[in-house]
Structure formats: structure tokens, C-alpha cells
N, C-alpha and C positions, 0 to 999 in steps of 0.2 A: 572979738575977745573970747577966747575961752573959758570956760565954765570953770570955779575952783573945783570942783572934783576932776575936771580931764588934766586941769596942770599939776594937781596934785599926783592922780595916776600914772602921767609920764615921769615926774618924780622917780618915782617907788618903780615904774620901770627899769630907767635910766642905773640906778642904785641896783639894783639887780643885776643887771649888766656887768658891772663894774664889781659886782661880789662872786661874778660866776665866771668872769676872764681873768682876776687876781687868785680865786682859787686853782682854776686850772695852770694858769702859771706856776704857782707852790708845787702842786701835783707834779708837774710835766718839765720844772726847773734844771734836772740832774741829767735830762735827758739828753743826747748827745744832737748839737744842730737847733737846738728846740728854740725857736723864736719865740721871746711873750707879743703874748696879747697886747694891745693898747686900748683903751678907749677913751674916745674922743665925744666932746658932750659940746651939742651948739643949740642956744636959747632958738625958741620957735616966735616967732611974728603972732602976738598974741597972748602971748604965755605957753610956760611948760619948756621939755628940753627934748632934744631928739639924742640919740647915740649913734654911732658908728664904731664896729672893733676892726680894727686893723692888728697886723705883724709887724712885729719891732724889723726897722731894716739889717739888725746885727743880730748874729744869735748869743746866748746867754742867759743868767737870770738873776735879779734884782730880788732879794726877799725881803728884802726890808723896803723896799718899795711898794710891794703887793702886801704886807703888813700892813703899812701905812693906808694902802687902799681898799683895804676889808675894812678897819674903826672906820674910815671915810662913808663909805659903801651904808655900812652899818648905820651909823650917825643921822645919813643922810636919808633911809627908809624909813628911820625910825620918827623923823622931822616930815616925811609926807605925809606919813601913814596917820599924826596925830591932825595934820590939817584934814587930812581926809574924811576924819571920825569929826571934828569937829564942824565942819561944814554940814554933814552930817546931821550931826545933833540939832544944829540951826535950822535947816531945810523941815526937819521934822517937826521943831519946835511952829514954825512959821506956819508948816499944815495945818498944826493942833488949833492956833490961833483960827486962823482962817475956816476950818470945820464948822 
């Protein structure tokens, strides 16, 4: 089993991923041919999630799609990043004790 900081980290990875392939899509939308991004997110044996981006197999672009998956993206960094902190806190707390 994974440590909650590393499933947390692959989190806030995973979330990045998914903020920096929906951005580029917005960006590169207009463009002629221009396939989006996809990402695709599978739970890890353990905990935590892995990612993979693939090309959509049509070309085109979906902006309300990659809207949806920026809040998502966002939403979802912001929900690591607070188990991150607070495991965190605990792991320190637990030192103090222990000292």
C-alpha cells in the first residue's frame, strides 16, 4: 500500500495533466486538423492514479468540454493538495509527540 503523501502526489499530478492537455486544447482548438488531447486516468494497485494523454481519433474541438475539465482538473488539485497538507500536519504532529 502506498504512503498517503505518494497517493496524494499522483493525485495533484494526474490533475495537472488534465489542466495542461484542456489548456492546450482551448489554445490549439481553432487550429485546422488539430486533434485534442484526451486523458485518460486508471486507479494504481495500491492507491493513487496513473495518467496517459492520447489524440482524440477525429479532429476538432470541444470547449465546453475542456471548460468542464479545467473546474474538474482544478477541483481536483485543490482536494490533493489539501490531503497532502494535512497528512502533513499529522506526520509532524506525530514527530513532536514522539521527540
Amino acid at each position: 500500500m502506498n504512503s498517503i503523501s505518494s497517493i496524494s502526489l499522483s493525485g495533484l499530478q494526474a490533475a495537472q495533466t488534465r489542466l495542461d492537455s484542456s489548456a492546450q486544447n482551448i489554445a490549439n482548438g481553432q487550429t485546422e486538423g488539430f486533434r485534442r488531447l484526451e486523458v485518460q486516468q486508471q486507479t494504481q494497485t495500491g492507491g493513487g492514479v496513473s495518467t496517459q494523454v492520447e489524440r482524440a481519433a477525429v479532429a476538432g474541438d470541444a470547449l465546453e468540454t475542456d471548460m468542464v475539465d479545467q473546474l474538474q482538473a482544478k477541483n481536483s488539485f485543490l482536494a490533493n493538495l489539501a490531503v497532502f497538507k494535512t497528512n502533513d500536519r499529522m506526520l509532524g504532529s506525530l514527530l513532536d509527540t514522539q521527540a
